[in-house]
C-alpha positions as a LaTeX table, in Angstrom:
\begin{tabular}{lrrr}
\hline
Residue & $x$ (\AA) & $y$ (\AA) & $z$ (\AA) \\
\hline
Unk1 & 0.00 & 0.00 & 0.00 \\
Unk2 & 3.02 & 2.22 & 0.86 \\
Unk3 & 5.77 & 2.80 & $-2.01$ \\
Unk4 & 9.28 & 2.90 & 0.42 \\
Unk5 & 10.27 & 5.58 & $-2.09$ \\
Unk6 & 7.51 & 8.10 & $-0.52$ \\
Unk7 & 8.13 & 6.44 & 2.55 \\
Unk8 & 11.58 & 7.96 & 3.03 \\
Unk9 & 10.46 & 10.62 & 0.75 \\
Unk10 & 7.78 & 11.49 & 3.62 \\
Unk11 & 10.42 & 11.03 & 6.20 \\
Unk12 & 13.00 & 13.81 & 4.79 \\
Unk13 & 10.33 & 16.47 & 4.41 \\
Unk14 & 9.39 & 16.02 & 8.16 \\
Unk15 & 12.48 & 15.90 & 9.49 \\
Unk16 & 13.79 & 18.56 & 7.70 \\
Unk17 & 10.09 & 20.85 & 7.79 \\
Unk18 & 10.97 & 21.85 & 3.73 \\
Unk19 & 10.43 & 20.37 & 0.53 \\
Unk20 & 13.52 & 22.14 & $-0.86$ \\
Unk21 & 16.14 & 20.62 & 2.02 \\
Unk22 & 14.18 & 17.13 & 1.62 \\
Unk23 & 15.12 & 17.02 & $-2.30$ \\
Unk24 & 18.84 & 18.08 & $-1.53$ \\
Unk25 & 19.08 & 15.75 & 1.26 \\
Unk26 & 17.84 & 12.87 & $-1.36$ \\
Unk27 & 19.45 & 14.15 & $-4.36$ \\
Unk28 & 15.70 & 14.33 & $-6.16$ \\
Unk29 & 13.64 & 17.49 & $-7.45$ \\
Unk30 & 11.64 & 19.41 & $-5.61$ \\
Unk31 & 8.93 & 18.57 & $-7.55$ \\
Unk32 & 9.23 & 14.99 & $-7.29$ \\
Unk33 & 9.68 & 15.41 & $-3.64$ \\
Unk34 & 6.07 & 17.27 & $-3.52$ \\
Unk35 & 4.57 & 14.24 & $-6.25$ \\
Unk36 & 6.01 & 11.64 & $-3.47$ \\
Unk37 & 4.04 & 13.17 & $-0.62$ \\
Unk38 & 0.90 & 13.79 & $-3.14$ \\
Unk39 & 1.07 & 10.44 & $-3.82$ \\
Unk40 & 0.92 & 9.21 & $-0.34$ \\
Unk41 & $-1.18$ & 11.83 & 1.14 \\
Unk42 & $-3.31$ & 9.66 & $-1.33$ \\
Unk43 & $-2.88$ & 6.35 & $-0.63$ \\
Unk44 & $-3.77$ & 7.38 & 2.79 \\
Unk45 & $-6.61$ & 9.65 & 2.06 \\
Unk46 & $-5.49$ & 11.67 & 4.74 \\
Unk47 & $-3.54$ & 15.63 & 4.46 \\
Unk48 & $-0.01$ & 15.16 & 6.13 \\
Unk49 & 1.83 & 18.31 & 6.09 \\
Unk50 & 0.06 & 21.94 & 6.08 \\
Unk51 & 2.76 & 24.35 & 4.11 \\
Unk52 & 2.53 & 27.71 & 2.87 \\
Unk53 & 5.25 & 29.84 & 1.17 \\
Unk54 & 6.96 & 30.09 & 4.93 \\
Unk55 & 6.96 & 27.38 & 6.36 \\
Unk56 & 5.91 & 23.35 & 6.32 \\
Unk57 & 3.93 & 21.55 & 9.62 \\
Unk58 & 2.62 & 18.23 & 10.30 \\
Unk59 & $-0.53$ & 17.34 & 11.03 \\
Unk60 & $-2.28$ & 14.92 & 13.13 \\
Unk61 & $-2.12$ & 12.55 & 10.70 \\
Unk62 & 1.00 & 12.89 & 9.61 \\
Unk63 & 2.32 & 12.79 & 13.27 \\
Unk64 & 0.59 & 9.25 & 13.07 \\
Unk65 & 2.91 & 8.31 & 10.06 \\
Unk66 & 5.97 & 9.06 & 11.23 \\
Unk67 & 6.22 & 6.49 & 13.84 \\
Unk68 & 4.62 & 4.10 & 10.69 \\
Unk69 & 6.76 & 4.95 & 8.15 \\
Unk70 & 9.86 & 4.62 & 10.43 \\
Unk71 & 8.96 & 0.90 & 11.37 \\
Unk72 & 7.66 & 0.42 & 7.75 \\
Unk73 & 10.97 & 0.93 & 6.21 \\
Unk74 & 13.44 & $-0.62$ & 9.05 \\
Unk75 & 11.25 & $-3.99$ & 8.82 \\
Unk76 & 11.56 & $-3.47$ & 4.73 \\
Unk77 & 15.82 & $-2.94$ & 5.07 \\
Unk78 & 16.13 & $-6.05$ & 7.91 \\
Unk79 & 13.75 & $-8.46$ & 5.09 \\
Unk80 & 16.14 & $-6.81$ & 2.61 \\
Unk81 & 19.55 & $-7.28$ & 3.96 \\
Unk82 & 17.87 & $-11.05$ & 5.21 \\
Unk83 & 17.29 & $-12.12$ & 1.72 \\
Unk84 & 20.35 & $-10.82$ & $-0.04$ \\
Unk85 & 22.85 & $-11.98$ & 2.46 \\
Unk86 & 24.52 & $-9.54$ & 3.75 \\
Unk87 & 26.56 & $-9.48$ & 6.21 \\
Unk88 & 28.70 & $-6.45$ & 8.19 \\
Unk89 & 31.37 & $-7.32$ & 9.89 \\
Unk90 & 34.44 & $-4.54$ & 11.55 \\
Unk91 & 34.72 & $-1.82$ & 14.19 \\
Unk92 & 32.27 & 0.46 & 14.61 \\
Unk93 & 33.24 & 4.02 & 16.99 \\
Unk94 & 29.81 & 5.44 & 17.34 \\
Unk95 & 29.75 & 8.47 & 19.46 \\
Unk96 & 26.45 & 9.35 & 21.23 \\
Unk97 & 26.15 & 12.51 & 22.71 \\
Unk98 & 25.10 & 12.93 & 26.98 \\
Unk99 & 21.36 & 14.05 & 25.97 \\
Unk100 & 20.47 & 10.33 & 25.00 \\
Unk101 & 21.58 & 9.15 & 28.25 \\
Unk102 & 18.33 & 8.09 & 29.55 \\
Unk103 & 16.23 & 7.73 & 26.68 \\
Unk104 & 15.66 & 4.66 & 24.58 \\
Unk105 & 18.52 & 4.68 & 22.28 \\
Unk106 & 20.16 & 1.81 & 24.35 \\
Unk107 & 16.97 & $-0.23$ & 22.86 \\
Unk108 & 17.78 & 0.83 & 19.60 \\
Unk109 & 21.71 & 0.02 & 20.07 \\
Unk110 & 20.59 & $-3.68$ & 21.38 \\
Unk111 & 18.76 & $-4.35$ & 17.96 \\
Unk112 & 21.30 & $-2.88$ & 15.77 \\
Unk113 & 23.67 & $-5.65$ & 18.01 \\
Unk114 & 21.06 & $-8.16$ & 17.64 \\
Unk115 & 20.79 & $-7.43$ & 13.55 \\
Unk116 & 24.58 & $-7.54$ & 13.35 \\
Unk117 & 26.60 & $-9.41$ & 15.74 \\
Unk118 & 29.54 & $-9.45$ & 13.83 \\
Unk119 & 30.21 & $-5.67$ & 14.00 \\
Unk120 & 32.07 & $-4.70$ & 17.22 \\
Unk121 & 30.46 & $-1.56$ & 18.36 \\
Unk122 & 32.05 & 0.84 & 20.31 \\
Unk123 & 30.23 & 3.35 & 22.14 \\
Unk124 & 31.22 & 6.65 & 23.03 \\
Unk125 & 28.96 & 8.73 & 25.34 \\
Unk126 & 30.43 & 12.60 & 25.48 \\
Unk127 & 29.79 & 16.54 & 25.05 \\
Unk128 & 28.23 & 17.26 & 21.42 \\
Unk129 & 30.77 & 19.52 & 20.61 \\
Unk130 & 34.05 & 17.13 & 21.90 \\
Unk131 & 31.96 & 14.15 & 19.92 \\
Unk132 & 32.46 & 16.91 & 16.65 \\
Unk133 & 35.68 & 17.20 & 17.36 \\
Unk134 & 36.42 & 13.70 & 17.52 \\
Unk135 & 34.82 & 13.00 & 14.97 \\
Unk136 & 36.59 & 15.60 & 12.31 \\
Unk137 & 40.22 & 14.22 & 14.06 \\
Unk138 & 39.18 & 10.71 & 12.62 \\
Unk139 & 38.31 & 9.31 & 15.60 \\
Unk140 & 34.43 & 8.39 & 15.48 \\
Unk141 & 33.36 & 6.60 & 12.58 \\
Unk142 & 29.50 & 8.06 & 13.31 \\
Unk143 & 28.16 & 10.80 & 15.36 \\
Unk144 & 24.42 & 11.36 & 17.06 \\
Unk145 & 24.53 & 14.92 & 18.64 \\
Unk146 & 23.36 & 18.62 & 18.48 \\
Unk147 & 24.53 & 21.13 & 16.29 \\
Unk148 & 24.49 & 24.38 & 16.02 \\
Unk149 & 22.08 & 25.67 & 13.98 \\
Unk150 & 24.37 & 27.89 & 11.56 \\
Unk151 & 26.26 & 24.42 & 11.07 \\
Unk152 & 25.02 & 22.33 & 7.67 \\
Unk153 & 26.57 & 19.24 & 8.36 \\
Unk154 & 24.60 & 16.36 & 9.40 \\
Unk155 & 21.32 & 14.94 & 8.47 \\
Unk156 & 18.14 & 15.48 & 10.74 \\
Unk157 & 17.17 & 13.13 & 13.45 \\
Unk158 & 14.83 & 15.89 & 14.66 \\
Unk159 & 14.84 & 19.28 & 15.91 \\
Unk160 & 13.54 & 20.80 & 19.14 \\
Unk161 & 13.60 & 24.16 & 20.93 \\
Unk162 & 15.48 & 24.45 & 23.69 \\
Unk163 & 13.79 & 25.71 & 27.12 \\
Unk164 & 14.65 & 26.86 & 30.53 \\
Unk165 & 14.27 & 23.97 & 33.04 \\
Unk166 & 14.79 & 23.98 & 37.10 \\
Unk167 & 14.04 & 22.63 & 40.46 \\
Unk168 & 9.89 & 23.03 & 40.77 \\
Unk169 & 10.17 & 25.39 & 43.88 \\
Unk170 & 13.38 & 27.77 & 42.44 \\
Unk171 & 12.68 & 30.95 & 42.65 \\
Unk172 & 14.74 & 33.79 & 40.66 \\
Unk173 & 16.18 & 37.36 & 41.98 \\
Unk174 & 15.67 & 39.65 & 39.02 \\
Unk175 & 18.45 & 41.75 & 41.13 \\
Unk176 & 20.91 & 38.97 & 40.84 \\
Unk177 & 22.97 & 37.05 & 38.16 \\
Unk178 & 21.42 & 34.12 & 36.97 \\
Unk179 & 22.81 & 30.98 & 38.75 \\
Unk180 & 23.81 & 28.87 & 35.36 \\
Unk181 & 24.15 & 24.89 & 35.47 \\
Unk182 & 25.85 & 24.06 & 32.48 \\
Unk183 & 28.46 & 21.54 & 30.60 \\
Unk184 & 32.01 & 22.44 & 30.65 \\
Unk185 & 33.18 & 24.01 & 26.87 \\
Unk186 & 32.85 & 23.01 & 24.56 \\
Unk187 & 29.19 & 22.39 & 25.37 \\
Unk188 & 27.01 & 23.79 & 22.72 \\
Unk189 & 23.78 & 24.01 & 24.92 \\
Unk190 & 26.49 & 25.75 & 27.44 \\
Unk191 & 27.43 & 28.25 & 24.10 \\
Unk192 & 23.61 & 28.81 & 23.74 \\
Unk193 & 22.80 & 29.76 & 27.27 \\
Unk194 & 25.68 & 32.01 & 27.53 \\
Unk195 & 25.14 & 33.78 & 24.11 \\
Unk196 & 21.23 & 34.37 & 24.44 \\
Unk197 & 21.81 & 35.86 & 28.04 \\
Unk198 & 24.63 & 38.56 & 26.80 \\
Unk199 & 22.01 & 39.04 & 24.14 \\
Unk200 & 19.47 & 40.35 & 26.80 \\
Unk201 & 22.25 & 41.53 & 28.46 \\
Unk202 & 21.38 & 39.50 & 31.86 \\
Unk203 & 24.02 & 39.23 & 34.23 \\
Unk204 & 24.83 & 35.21 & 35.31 \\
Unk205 & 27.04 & 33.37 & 37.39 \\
Unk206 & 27.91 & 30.14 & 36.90 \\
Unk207 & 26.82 & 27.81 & 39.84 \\
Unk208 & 27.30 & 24.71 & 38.37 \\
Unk209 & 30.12 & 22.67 & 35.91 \\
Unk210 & 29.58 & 19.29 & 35.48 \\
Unk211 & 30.62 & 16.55 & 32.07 \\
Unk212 & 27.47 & 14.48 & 33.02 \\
Unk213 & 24.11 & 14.82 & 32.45 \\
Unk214 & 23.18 & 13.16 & 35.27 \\
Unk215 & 25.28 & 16.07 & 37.28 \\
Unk216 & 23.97 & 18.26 & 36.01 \\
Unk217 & 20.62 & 16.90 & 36.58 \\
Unk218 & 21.30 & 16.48 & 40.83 \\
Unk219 & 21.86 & 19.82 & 40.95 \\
Unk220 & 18.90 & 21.42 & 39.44 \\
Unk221 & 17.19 & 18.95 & 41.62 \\
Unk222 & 19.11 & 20.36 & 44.54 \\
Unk223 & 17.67 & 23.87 & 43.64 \\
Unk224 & 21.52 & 25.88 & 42.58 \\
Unk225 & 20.07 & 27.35 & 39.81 \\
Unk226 & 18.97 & 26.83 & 35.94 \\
Unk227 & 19.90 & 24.76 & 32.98 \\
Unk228 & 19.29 & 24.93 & 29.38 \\
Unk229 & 17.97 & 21.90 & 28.10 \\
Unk230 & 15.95 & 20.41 & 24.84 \\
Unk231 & 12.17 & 20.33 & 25.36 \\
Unk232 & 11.23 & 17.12 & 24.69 \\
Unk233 & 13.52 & 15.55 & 26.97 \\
Unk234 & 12.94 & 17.28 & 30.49 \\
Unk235 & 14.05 & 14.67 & 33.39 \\
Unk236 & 11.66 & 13.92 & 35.81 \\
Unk237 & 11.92 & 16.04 & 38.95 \\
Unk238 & 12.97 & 19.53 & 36.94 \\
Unk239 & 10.22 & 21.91 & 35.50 \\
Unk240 & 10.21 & 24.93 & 32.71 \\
Unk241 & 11.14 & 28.15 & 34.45 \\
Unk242 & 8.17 & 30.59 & 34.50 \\
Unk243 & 8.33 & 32.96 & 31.45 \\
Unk244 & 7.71 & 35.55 & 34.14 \\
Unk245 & 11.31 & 34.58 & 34.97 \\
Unk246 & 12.28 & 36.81 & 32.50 \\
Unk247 & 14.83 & 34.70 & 30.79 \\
Unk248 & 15.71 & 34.54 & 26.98 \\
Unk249 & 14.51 & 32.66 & 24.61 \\
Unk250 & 16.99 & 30.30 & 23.64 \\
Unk251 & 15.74 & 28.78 & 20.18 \\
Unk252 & 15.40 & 25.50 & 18.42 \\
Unk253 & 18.41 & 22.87 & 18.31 \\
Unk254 & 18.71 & 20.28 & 15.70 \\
Unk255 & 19.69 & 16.72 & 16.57 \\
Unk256 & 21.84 & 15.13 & 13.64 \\
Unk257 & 23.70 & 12.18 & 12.58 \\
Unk258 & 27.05 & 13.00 & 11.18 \\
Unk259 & 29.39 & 10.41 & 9.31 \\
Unk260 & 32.83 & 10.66 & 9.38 \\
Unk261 & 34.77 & 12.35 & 6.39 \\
Unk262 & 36.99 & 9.66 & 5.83 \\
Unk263 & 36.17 & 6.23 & 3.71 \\
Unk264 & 36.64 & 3.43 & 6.41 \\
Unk265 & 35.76 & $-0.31$ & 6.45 \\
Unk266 & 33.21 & 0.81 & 8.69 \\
Unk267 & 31.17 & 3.04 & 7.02 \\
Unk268 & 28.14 & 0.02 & 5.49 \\
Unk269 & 28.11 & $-0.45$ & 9.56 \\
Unk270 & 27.43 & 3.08 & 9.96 \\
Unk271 & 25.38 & 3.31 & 7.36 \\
Unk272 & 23.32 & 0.66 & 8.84 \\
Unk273 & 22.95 & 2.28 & 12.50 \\
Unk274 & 22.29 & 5.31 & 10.54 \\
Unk275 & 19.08 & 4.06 & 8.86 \\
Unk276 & 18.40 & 2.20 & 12.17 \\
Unk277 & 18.20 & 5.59 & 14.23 \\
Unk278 & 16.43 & 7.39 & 11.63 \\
Unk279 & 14.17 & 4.41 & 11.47 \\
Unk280 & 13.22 & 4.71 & 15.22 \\
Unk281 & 13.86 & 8.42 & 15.57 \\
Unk282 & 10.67 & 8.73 & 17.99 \\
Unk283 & 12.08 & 6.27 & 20.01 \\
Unk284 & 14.96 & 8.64 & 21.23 \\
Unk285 & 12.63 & 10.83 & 22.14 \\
Unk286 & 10.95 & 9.21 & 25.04 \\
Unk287 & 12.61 & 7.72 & 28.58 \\
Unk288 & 13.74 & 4.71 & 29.04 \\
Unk289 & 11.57 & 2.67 & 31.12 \\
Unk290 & 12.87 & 2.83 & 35.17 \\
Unk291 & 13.46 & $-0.33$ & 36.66 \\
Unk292 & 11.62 & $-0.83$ & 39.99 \\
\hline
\end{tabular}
C-alpha cells in the first residue's frame, strides 16, 4: 500500500520541515519530492503536512505516520539485507552525545547488536561539541549529537527548541545574576545559554560545571540554579522556568547524525545504525523505562 520511495520521501520532508532541504538531502527534485508526498497523502486519504510559502507543519495525521513509516521501512531494510545476504562485519566508533543518556537509544543500540553481531560496536557517550571534534580528528566513525544551527553538516534526526528547566520550587532574583548549570566548553547548549543571556544583556554566574548529564541533573534537583535543556527531553523532577522569569529565549536545536569524512571499512556499519536511528527516531525521544 506504501511505495518505500515516498516512505523515506515522507520522512526527509518532516524531518527537515521543507520540501527544498528534503530534495537536496535525497538528491531528487523538488517537484518529485512534492509528487512523493501527493502520492501518499493519497494512498492514505489523509492531508499530512500543512505548508505555505513560509513554512511546512505536520498534522495529526501525519504525526501518526511518522512512527509508521519509520517501522515500515526498518522492517523493509532487515527483510532486505535477510534475503540478499549480507553481512557487516568490523569496528564500529559510534559516538552518542550525553542528551540520549536516559532515553531509549540503548533499545535501539541492542537491535542494531542483535541485527549484526559481527560488528564490534564501540560506544562513546560525550559533550556534542568534543563528539564533533572527535569526529573531524578521525576518531568516530559516526556521530548522534546537536549542532548548532548555523552548522550544515549532518542529516536530521529531529529538531527541538530548547527551554529553561529547574528545580519546581526555584525561585529567581531579578536583582541577581542568573545561577547557570551548564556543561564544561565546549558544550554547545552551554554556548547557547551564555550567548542568548549577553544578548538580553542579563548578568549570570555560573553555579554549576559538570561533564554528566546526570550532574547536572542532581543539581537542578538540589535547587543551585537553571539549565538549558531540549524540550522534549525534560528529566523527571525539573520543571520549565516561568516565562515571568524573565529569561531569553533560547531557540530551536537540531539533533543530527554526522558520518565521518573519511572512507573506512566501517562506514556500510554506519550506514546501517544510521538508517536504524532514523528508522526509530521517535524512540529517542521518550525515557527509558525505570526499573523498579
Amino acid at each position: 500500500m506504501y511505495e518505500p520511495s515516498q516512505l523515506r520521501t515522507f520522512l526527509a520532508v518532516a524531518q527537515t520541515l521543507s520540501f527544498t532541504q528534503a530534495a537536496r538531502r535525497l538528491g531528487l527534485r523538488q517537484s518529485t519530492v512534492s509528487q512523493h508526498v501527493r502520492r501518499l497523502e493519497d494512498a492514505t486519504g489523509r492531508q499530512l503536512f500543512t505548508r505555505d510559502t513560509h513554512s511546512v507543519e505536520l498534522t495529526e495525521d501525519g504525526e501518526a505516520m511518522l512512527g509508521f513509516a519509520r517501522r515500515i521501512l526498518a522492517v523493509h531494510e532487515q527483510a532486505a539485507a535477510f534475503f540478499t545476504g549480507t553481512r557487516l562485519r568490523g569496528r564500529l566508533r559510534f559516538g552518542a552525545s550525553e542528551d540520549f543518556v536516559l532515553t531509549r537509544l540503548p533499545e535501539i543500540l541492542e537491535g542494531f547488536r542483535h541485527e549484526h553481531p559481527e560488528v564490534d560496536l564501540e560506544l562513546t557517550v560525550e559533550l556534542s561539541g568534543t563528539l564533533h571534534e572527535q569526529l573531524a580528528a578521525g576518531k568516530l566513525d559516526l556521530v548522534l549529537a546537536k549542532r548548532r544551527p548555523e552548522d550544515p553538516r549532518g542529516e536530521p534526526v529531529w529538531q527541538d527548541r530548547l527551554v529553561w528547566i529547574g528545580a519546581e520550587r526555584l525561585r529567581l532574583d531579578p536583582e541577581r545574576p542568573v545561577p547557570l548549570i551548564v556543561y564544561p566548553p565546549p558544550g554547545i547548549t552551554r554556548a547557547l545559554a551564555l550567548e542568548a543571556l549577553q544578548r538580553q544583556g542579563r548578568e549570570w554566574r555560573i553555579a554549576c560545571t559538570s561533564g554528566s548529564l546526570n550532574g547536572l541533573i542532581a543539581a537542578a534537583r538540589a535547587g543551585l540554579g537553571v539549565m538549558a535543556h531540549s524540550r522534549g527531553l525534560i528529566p523527571p523532577g525539573l520543571v520549565r522556568v516561568p516565562e515571568r522569569s524573565g529569561l531569553p529565549e533560547l531557540g530551536r536545536v537540531d539533533f543530527v547524525l554526522v558520518h565521518g569524512r573519511r572512507r573506512t571499512t566501517a562506514q556500510d556499519a554506519a550506514d546501517a545504525l544510521a538508517a536504524k536511528i532514523l528508522a526509530g527516531g521517535d524512540r529517542l525521544q521518550q525515557r527509558r523505562r525505570e526499573g523498579p
